[in-house]
N, CA, C and O of each residue as an XYZ file, in Angstrom:
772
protein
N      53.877    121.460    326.211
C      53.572    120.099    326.584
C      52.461    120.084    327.634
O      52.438    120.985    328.473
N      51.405    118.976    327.642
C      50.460    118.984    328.413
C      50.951    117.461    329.453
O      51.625    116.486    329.119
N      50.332    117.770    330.690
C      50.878    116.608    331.581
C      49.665    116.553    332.467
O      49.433    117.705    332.834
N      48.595    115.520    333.082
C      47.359    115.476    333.703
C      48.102    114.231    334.262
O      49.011    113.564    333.766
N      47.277    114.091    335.742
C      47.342    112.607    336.624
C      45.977    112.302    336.306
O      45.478    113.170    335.591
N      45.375    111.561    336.536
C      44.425    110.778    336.353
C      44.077    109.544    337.488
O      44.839    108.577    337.522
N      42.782    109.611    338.511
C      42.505    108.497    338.971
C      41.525    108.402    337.821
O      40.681    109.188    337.389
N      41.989    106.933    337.390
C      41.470    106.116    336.019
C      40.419    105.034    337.179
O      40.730    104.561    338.272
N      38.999    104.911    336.320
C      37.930    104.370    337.644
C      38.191    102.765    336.939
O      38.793    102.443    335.914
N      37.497    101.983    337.914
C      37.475    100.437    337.442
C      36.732    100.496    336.084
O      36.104    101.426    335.580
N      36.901     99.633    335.774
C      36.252     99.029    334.272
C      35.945     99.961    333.106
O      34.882     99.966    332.486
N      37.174    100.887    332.836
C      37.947    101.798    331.828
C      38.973    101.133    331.215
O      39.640    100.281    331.803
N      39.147    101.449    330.102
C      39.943    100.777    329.681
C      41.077    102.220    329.070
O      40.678    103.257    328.538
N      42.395    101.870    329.340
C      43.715    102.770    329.500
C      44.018    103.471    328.158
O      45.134    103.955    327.964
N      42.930    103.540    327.123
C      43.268    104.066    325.931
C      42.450    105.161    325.232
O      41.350    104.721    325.565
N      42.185    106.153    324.580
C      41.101    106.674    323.966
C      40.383    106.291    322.919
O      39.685    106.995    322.190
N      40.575    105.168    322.874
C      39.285    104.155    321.483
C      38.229    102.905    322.629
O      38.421    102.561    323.795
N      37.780    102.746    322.220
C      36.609    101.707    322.555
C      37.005    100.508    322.191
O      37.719    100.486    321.188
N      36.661     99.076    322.910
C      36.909     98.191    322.372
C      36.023     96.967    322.885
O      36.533     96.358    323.826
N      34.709     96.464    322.409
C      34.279     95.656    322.837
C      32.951     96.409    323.308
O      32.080     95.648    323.728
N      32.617     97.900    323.312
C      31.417     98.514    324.115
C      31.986     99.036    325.062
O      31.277     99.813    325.700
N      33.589     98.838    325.602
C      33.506     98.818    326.895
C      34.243    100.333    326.958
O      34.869    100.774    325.994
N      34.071    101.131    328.334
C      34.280    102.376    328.387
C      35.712    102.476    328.134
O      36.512    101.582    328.409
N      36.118    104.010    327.401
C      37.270    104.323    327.528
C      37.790    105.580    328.310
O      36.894    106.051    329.010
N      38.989    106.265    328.396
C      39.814    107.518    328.317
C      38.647    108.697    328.055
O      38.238    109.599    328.787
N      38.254    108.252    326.549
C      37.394    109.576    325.835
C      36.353    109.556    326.575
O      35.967    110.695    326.835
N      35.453    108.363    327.229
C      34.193    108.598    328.181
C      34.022    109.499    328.966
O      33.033    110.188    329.216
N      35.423    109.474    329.513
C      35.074    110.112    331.351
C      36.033    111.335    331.477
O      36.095    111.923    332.557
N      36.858    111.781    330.306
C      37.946    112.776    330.257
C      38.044    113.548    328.754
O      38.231    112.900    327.724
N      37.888    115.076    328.770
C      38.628    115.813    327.892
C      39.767    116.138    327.520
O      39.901    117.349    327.701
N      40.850    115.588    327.002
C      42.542    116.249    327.142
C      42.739    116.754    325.102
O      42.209    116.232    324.122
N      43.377    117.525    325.167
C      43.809    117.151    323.891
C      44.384    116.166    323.207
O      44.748    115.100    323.703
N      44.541    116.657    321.419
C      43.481    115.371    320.772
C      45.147    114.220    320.941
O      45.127    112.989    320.921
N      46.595    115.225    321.118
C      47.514    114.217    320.943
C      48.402    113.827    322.533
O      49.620    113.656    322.593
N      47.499    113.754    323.659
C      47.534    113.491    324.605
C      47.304    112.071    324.706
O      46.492    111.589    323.916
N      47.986    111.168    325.702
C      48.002    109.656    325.734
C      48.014    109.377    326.853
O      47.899    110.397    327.533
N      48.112    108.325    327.547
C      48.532    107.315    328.888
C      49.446    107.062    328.746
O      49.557    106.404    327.711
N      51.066    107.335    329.663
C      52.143    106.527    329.849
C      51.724    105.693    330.383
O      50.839    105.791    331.233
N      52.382    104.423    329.931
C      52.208    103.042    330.639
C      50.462    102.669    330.312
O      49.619    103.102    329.526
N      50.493    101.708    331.309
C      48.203    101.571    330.905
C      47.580    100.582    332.771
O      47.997    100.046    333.798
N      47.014    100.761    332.419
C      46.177    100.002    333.815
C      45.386     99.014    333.376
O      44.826     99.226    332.300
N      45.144     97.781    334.023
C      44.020     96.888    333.161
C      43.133     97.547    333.355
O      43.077     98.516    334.113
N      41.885     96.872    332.341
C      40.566     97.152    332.148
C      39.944     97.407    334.282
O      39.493     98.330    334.960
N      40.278     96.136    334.476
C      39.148     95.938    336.087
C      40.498     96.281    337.308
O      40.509     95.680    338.382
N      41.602     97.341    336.938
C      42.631     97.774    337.979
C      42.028     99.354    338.114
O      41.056     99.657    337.423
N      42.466    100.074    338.772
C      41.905    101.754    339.197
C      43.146    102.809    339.435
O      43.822    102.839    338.407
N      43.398    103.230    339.923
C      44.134    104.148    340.566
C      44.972    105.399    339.164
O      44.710    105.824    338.039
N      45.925    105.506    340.092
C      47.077    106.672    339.222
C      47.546    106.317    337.376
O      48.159    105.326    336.979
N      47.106    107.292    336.663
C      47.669    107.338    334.899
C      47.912    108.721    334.888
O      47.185    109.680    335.147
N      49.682    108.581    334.357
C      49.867    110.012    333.648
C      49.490    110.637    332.074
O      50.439    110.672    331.290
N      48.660    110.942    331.767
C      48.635    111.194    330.316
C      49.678    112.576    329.901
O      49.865    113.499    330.694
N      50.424    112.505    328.243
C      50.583    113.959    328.264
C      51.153    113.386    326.905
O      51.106    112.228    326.491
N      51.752    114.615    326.272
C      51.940    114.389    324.995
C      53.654    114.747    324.661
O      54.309    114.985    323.646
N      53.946    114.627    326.194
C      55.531    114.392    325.537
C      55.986    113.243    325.524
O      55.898    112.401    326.418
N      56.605    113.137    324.291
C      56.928    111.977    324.053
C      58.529    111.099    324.941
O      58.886    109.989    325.335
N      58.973    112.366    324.861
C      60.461    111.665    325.972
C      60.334    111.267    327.463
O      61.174    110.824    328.246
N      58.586    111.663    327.657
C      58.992    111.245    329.256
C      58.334    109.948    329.047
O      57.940    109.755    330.197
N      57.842    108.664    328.205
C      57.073    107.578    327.881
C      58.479    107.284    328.397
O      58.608    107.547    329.593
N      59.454    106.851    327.847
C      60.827    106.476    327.629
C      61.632    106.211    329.281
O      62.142    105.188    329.738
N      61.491    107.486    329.839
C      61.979    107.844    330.920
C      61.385    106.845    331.695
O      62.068    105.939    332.175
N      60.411    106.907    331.830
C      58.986    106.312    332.815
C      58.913    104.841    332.527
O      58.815    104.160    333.548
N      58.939    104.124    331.303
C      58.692    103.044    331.228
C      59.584    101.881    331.233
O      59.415    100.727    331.625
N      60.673    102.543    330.643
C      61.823    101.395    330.571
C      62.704    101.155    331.871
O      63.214    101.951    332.660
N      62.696     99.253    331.782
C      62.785     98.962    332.967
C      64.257     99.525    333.789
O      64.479     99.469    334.998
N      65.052    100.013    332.821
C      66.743    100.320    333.166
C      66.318    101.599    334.423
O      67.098    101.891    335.329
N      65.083    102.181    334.263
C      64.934    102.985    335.216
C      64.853    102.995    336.427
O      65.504    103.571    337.299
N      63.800    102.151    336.447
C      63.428    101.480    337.903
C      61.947    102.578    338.639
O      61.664    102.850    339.805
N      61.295    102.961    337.322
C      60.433    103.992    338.783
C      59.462    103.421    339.065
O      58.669    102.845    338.320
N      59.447    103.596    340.701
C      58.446    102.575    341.833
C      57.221    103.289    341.406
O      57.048    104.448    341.030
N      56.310    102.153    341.586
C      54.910    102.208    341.747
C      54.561    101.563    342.697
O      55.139    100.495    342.901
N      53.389    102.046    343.681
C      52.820    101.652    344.918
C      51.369    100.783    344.558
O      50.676    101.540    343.878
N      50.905     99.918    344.696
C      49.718     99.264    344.274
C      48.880     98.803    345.839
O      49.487     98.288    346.779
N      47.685     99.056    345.847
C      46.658     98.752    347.211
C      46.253     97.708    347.042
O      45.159     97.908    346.515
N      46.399     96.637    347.137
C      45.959     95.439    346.915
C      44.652     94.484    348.127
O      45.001     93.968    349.189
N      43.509     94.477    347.703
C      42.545     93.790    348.453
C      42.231     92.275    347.499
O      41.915     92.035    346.334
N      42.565     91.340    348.922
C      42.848     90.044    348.399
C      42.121     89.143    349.015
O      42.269     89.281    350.230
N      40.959     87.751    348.593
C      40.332     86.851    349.094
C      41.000     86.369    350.157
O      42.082     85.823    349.939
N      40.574     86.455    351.327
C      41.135     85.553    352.718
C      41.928     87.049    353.160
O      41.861     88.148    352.608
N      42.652     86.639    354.309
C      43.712     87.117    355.807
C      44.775     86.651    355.017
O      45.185     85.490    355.024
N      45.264     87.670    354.260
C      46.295     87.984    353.954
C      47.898     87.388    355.108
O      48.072     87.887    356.219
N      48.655     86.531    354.646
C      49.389     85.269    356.201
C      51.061     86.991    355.464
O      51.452     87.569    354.450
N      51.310     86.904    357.008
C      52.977     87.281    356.490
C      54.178     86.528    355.822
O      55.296     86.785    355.374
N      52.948     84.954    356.080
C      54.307     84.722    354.830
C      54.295     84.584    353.563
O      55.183     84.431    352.724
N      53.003     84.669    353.518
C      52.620     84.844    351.718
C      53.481     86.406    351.476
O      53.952     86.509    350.343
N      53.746     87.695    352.480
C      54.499     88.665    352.628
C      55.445     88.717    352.239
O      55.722     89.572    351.398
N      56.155     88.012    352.594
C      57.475     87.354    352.423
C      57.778     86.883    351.163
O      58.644     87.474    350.519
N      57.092     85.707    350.592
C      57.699     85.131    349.768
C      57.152     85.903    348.300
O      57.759     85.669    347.255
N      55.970     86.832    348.315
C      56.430     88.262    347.613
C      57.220     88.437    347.609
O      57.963     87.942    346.762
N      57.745     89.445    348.747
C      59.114     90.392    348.885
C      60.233     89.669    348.104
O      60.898     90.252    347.248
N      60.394     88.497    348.405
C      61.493     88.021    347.732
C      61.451     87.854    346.304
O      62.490     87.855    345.645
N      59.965     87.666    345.625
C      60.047     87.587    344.306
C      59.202     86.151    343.912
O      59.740     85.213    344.501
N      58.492     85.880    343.410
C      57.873     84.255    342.719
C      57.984     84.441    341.443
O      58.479     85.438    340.918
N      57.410     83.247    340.742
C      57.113     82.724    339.660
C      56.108     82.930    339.349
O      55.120     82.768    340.065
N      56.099     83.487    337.785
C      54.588     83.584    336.855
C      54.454     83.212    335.634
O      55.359     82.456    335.281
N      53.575     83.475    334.735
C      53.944     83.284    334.035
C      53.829     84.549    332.806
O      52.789     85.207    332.816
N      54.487     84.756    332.156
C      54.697     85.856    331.264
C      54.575     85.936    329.697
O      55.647     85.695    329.142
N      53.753     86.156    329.032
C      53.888     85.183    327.579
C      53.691     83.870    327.440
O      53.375     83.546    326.296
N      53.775     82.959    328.263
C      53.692     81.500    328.446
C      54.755     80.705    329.003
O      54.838     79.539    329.391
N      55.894     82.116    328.892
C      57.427     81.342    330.110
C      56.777     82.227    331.583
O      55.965     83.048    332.012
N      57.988     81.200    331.916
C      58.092     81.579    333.823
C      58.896     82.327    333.607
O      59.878     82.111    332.896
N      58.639     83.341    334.171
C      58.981     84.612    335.160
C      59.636     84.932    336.215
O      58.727     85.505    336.816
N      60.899     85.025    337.183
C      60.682     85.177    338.117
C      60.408     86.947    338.739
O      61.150     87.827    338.303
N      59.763     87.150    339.332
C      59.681     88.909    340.056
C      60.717     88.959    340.420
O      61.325     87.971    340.831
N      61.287     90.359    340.354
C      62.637     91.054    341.342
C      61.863     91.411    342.684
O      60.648     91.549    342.828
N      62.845     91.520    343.604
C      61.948     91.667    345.347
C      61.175     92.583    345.047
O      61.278     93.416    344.146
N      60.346     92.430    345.843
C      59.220     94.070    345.739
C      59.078     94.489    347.464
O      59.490     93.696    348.311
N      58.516     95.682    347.812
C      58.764     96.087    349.318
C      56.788     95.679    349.559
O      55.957     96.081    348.745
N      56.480     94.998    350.584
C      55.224     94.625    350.850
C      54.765     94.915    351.915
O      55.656     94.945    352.765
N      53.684     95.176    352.345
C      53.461     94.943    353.898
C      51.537     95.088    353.682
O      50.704     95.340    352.811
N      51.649     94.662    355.405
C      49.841     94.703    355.470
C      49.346     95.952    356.045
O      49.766     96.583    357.015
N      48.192     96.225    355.112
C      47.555     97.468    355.522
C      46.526     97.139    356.291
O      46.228     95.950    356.177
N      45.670     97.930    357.259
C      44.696     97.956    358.073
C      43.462     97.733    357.071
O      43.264     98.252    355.972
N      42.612     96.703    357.861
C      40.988     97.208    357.482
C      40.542     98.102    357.532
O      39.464     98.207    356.948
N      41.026     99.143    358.168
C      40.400    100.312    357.950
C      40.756    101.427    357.241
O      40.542    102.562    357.667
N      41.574    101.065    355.616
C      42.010    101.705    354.412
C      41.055    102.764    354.245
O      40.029    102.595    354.904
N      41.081    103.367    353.843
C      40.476    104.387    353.283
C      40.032    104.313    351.800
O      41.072    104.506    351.171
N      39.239    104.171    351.112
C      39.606    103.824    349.653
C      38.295    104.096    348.968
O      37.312    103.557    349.476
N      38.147    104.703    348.097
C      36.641    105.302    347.188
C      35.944    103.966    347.168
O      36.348    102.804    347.179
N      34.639    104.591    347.130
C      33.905    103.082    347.095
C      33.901    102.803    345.165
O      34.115    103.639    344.287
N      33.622    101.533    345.048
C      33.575    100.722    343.990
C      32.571    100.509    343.289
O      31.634     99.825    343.702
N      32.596    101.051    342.129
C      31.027    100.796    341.546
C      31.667     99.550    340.104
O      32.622     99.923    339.424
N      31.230     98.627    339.918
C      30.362     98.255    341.040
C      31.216     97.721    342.733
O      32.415     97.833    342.983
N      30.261     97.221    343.544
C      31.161     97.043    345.005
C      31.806     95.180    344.744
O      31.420     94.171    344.155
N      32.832     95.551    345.500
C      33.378     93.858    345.825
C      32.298     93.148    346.166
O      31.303     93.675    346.664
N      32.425     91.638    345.877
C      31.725     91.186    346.487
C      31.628     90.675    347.724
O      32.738     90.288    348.091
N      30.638     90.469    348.679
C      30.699     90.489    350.002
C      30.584     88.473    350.020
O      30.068     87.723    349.192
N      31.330     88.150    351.367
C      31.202     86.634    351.205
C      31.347     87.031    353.150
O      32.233     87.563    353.819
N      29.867     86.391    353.520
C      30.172     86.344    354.923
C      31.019     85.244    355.711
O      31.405     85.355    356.875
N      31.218     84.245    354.922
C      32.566     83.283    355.484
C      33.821     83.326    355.182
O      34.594     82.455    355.580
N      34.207     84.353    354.430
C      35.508     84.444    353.840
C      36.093     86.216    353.901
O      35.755     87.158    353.185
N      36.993     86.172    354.953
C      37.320     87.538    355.176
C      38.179     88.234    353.668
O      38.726     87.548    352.804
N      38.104     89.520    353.686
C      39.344     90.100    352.502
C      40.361     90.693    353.620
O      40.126     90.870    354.815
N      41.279     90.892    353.067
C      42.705     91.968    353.787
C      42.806     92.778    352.497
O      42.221     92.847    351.416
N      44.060     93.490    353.273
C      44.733     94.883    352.080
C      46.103     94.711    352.160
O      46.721     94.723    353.224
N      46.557     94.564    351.154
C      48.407     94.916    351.241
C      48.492     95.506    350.084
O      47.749     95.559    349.104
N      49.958     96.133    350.458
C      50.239     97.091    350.064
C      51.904     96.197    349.096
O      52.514     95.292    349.667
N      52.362     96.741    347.564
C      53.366     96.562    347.256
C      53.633     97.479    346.180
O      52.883     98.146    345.467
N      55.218     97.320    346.251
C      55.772     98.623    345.516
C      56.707     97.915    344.801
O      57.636     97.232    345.232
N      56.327     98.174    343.505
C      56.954     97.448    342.201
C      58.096     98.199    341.304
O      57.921     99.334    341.745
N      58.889     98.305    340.580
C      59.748     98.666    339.826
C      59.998     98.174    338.261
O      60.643     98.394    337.236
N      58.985     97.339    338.875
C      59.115     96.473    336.841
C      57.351     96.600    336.832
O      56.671     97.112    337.722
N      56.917     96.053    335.710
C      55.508     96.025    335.513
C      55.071     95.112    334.645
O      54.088     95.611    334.098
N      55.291     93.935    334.180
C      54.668     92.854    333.443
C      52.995     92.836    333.057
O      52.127     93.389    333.731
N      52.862     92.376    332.315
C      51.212     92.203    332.350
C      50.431     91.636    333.281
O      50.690     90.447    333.463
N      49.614     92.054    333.894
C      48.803     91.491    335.041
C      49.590     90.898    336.182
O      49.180     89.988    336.903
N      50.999     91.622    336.299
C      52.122     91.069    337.232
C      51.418     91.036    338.606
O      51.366     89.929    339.141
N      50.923     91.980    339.195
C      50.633     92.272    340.768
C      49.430     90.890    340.892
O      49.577     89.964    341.690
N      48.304     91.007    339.956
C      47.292     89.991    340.086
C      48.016     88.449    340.462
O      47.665     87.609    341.290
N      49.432     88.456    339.277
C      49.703     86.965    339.567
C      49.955     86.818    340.310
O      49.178     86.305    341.115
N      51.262     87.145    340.664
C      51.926     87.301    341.989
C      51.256     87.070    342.949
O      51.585     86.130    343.672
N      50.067     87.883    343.267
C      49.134     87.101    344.540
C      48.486     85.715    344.627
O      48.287     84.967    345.585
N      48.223     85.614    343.319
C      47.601     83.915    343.404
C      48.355     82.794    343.289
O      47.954     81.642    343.449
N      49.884     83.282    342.899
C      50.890     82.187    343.287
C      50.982     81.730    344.696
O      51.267     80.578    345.023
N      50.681     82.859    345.633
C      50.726     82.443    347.230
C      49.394     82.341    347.394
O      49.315     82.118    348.602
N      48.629     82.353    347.101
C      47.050     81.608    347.116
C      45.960     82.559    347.801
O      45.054     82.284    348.587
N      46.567     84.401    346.938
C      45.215     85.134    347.299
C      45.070     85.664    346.086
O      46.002     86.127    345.429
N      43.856     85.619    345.721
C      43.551     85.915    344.867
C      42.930     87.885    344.847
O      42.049     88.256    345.623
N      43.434     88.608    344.096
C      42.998     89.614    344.200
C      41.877     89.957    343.722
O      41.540     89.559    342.607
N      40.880     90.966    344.664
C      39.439     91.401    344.401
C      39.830     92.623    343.637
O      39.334     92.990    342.571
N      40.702     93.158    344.258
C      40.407     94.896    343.666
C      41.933     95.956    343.488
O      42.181     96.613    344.499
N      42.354     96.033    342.976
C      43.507     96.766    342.722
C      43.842     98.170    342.266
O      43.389     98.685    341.243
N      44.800     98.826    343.245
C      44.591    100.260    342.812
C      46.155    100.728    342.828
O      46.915    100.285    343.689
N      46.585    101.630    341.849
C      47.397    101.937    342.269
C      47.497    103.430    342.272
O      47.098    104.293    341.490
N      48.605    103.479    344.163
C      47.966    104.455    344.904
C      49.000    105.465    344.846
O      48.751    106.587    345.286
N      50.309    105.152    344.275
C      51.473    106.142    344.029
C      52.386    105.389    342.651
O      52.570    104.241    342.247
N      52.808    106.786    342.237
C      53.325    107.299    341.173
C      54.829    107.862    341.172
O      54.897    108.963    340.625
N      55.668    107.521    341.504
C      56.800    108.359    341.983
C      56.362    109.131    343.129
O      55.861    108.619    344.130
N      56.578    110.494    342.950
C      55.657    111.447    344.324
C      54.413    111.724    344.681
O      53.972    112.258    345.699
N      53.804    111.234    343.572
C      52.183    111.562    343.054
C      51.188    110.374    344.264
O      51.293    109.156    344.119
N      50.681    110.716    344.893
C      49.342    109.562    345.134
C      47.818    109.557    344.767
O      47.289    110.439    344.090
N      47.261    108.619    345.216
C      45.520    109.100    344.741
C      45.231    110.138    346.283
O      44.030    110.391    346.369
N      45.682    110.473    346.922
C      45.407    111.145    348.467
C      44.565    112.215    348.052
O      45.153    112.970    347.276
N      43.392    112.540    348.302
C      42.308    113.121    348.618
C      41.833    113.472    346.658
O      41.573    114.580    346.189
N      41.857    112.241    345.958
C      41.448    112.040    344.474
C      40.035    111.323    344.638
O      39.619    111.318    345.796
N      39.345    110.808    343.823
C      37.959    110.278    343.729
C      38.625    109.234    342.189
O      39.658    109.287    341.521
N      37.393    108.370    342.161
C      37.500    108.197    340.508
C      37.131    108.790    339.659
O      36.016    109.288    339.818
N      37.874    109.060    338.284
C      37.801    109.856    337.459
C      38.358    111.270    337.344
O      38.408    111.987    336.345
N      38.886    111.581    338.953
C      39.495    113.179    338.740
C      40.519    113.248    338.144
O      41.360    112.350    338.120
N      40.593    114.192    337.644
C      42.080    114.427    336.626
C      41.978    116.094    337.072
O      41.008    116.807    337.328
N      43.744    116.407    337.029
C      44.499    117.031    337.614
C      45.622    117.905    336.754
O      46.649    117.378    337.181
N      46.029    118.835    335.882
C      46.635    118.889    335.398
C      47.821    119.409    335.910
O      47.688    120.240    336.808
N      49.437    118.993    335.401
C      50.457    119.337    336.247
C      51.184    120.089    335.390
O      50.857    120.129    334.204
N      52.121    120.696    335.797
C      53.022    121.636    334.992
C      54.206    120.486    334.712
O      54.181    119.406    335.302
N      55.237    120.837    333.755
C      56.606    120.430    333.405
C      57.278    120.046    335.073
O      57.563    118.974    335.606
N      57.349    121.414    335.523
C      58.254    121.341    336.496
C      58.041    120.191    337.888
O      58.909    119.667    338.586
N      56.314    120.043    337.955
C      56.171    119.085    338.930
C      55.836    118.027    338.439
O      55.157    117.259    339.119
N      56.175    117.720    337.260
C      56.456    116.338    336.905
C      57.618    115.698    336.952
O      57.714    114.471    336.970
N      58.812    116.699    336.980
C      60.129    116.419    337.030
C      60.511    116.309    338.369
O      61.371    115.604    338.897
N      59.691    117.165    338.850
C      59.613    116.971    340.698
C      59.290    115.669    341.024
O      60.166    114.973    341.539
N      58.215    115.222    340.821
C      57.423    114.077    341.296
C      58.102    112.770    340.581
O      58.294    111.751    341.244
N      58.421    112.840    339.337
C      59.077    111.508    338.849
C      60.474    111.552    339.068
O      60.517    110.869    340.091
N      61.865    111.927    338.795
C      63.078    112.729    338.751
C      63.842    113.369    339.953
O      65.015    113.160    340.263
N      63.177    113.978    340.408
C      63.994    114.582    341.552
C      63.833    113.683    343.028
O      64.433    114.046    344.040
């Protein structure tokens, strides 16, 4: 069995086919030919993808009866208020398919301006009257474009999204595009144990 982490860069798309012109998997990475992405990242999200070609750990990893946390870096239009914090943590309304949603709590908090974080090609955009912040949340379910909504229900809209842990795994001293290959055993480490 083959098992790679992957910082997946912005505006990739989480699959090995093309769709639209727009870059994929096969662009920026060699794996073998029956190697995949558990789970997927949107097209304009970044951070942590496990690819590998066993098929029982998709299962393990994805279904929600599991519960495995994911950490997401979130940079959001405006000063991020603690109580938009809050009423995260506790969970809002989205919409999902075209019903409402509500989120299960998620753990949140605010990160410093002075994140650390690969630069962006292309870069955020800069607005000299309108500050960004960073927070940080750690999810257990994963809906489609869940983290994006979730912020604009409390009225920030997200610029840039990464996600920065994986079970044990983080992007910590990764770039975009590096890929990493892991053995069996520290995958069972990092997700499992």
């Amino acid at each position: 069995m083959q098992y790679y982490l992957l910082y997946k860069p912005f505006q990739v798309l989480s699959q090995f086919t093309s769709s639209d012109g727009k870059l994929c998997l096969k662009d920026i990475i060699q794996v073998e030919k029956d190697v995949y992405p558990v789970g997927r990242l949107d097209y304009d999200s970044e951070g942590l993808l496990l690819l590998t070609n066993d098929t029982k750990i998709n299962h393990q990893l994805l279904h929600p009866s599991f519960e495995h946390k994911r950490t997401y870096w979130v940079q959001v239009d405006g000063a991020i208020t603690q109580d938009a914090i809050k009423q995260l943590a506790k969970g809002v309304s989205i919409s999902v398919d075209g019903k409402t949603y509500q989120t299960k709590p998620a753990s949140l908090s605010i990160l410093p301006d002075t994140i650390e974080v690969p630069d962006r090609n292309p870069p955020i955009r800069y607005r000299k009257s309108i500050p960004t912040s960073w927070a940080c949340i750690q999810l257990t379910e994963g809906k489609n474009r869940q983290v994006r909504k979730m912020f604009a229900s409390v009225g920030f809209p997200v610029l840039r999204l990464i996600r920065a842990e994986m079970g044990k795994f983080t992007i910590d001293k990764m770039q975009p595009g590096d890929l990493i290959h892991l053995t069996e055993d520290e995958v069972q480490a990092g997700f499992f144990r």
